[in-house]
N, C-alpha and C positions, 0 to 999 in steps of 0.2 A: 254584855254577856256575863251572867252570872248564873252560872247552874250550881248547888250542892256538888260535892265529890262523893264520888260510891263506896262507900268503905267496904273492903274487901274482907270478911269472916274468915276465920281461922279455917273452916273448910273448904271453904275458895279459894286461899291461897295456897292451899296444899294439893287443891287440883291441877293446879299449876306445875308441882313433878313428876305429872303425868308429862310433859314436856321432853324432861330428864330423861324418864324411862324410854322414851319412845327414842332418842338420840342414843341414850347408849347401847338400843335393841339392833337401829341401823349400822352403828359401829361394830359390834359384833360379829354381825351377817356379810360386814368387809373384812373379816378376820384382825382385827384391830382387839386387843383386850384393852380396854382404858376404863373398864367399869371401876376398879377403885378410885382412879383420878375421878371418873366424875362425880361419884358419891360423895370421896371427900372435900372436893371443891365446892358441892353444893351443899355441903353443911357448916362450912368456913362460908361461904357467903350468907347465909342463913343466920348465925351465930353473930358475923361481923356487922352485920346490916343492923340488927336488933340490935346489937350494943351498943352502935355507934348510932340509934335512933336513940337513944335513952339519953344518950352523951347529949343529942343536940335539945335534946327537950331540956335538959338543966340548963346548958346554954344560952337556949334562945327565954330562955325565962328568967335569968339573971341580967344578962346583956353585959357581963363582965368582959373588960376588956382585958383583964389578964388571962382569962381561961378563951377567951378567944385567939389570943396569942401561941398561946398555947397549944390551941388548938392544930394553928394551924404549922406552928414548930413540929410536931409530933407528926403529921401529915410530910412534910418536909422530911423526916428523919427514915418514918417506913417506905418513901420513896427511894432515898439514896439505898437503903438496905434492899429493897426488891433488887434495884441494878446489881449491887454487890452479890447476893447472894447465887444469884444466877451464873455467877464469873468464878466461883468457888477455886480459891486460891492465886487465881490467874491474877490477881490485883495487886499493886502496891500503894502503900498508904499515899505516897503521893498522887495515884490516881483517885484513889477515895477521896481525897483532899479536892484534886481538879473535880471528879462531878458534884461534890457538897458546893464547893464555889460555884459552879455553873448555875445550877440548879436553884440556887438562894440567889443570884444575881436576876436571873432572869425572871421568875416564878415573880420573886416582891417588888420589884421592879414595875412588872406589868400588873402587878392588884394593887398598887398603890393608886398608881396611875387611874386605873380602872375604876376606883373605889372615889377619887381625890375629884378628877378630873369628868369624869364619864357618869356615874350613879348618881355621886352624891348625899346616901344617906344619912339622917340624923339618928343614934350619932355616926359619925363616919368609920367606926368600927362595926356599925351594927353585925351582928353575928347571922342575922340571918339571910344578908346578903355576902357578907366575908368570907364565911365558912363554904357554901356551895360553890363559889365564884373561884376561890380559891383550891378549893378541892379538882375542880375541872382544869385548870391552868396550871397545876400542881403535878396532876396524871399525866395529860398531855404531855408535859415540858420533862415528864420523867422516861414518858415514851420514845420522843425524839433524840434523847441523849443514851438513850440506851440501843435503838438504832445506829445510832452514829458508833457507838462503841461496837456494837458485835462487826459493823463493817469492816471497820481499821481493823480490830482483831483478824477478822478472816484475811481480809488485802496484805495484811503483813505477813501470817503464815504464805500466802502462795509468792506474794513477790518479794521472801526475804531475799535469794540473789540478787536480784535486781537493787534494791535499797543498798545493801552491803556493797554492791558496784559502783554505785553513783559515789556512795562516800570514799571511797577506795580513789576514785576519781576528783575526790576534792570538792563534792557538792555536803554543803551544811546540811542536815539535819531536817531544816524546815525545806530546803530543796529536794531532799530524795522524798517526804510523803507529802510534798506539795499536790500530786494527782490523786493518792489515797485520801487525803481529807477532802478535797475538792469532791471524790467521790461521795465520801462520809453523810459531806454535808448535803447533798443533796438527795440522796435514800433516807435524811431524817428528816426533811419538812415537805418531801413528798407527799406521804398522805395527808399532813393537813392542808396542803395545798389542792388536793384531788376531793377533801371533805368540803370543801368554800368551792369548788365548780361545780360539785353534782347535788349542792343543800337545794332542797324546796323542789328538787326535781324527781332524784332517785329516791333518796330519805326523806324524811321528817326527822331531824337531830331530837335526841333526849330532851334536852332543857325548854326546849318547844312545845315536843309531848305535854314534858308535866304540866308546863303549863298553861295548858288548853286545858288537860284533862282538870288541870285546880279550877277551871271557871273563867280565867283571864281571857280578854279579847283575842282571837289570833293575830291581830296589826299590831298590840303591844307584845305578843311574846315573840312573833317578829322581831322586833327591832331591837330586844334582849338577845335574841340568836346571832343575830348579825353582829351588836356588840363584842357577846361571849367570843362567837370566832375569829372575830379579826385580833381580841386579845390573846387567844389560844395561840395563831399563827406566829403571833408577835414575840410570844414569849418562849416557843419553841426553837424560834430562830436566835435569839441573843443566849438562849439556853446551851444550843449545842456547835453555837460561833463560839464560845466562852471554852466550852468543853475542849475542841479541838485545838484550840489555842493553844490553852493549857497541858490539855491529857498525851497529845504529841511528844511531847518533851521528857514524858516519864519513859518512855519506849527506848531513851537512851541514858548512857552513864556519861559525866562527867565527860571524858575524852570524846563524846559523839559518836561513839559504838552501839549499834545495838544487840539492845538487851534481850536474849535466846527467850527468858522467862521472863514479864513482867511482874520481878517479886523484891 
């Protein structure tokens, strides 16, 4: 299977916010106003996609493995800032601390692995399997630790008597949100556990799409899906086991009180 890819014209691909429109005419018509969010969401994706298509074409034409590093540090870093930003003030540096650790433990962890053990490419940075592979495992493992945080946050606002009780009663720290993280953890590898039972059935995953639609066999892009998810999965889980391990412990002071503000 080898077919040409259709290159999509500049006014082809602008047919395509006819999409946009037509979603934010339905929203509308439910009395929702979100037409600035979607306009400016669909011109920051627009803008970022083009940039960051330029970025990989110097990339993948150099095959630097500094700027590949780089690369993929900088992806690492707009990750941890997404989580943070969304939490605006609710954080302390030592939480910032625990998801940068999780998220670089788990994330390189699993594309070394991935790249070492599983691909293979010559050379074994190549970029244009690092960069993608990494970007997908990167998201993912920033999604799941970011689920896991808004949980704990919410489980803590509702059962702060309860925590406050237990310790009052002489339970450590790791005993009073020993249930909240147990909950944590599992609303955060939920969905990619529910992406790996409904693939090839309800979906066709992205990485699959492209590449059927680049020409590649579908039994080879197969077996790249299957790869990609079990590393996704993989590194979700050591992503946001890391997290709670860690992030826990910021929620108190010193003495094992907790703390009204995580600040």
């Amino acid at each position: 299977m080898d077919k040409s890819v259709i290159d999509l014209s500049t006014n082809q691909m602008l047919l395509t916010y006819v999409f946009v429109i037509l979603a934010m005419i339905i929203t509308s018509l439910n009395g929702l106003n979100r037409n600035k969010e979607f306009i400016i969401g669909t011109i920051r994706m627009t803008a970022q996609l083009f940039l960051a298509g330029f970025v990989l074409v110097y990339i993948f034409d150099s095959s630097s493995l500094v700027l590949s590093i780089l690369m993929i540090l900088l992806m690492e870093f707009f990750a941890v800032f997404n989580i943070v930003s969304s939490k605006k003030g609710q954080l302390s540096r030592g939480m910032i601390g625990a998801i940068s650790i999780s998220l670089l433990i788990g994330s390189i962890f699993t594309l070394i692995f991935f790249l070492v053990v599983v691909v293979r490419p010559t050379p074994i940075y190549d970029p244009q399997y690092l960069i993608p592979l990494g970007g997908m495992i990167i998201g993912n493992s920033m999604t799941g630790i970011n689920l896991a945080l808004n949980q704990v946050l919410k489980s803590i606002d509702t059962n702060r008597v309860n925590i406050e009780g237990s310790l009052m009663l002489g339970a450590t720290p790791r005993m009073a949100m020993d249930k909240i993280i147990q909950d944590a953890f599992d609303t955060a590898i939920t969905p990619s556990l529910n992406n790996i039972k409904n693939m090839g059935i309800i979906n066709l995953p992205g990485m699959m799409t492209g590449q059927i639609l680049g020409g590649v066999s579908p039994l080879i892009a197969i077996k790249y899906q299957i790869a990609i998810m079990t590393a996704i999965l993989s590194s979700v889980t050591i992503c946001v086991f890391f997290f709670l391990r860690l992030g826990y412990k910021k929620f108190f002071n010193e003495q094992g009180q907790l703390i009204r503000n995580n600040e």
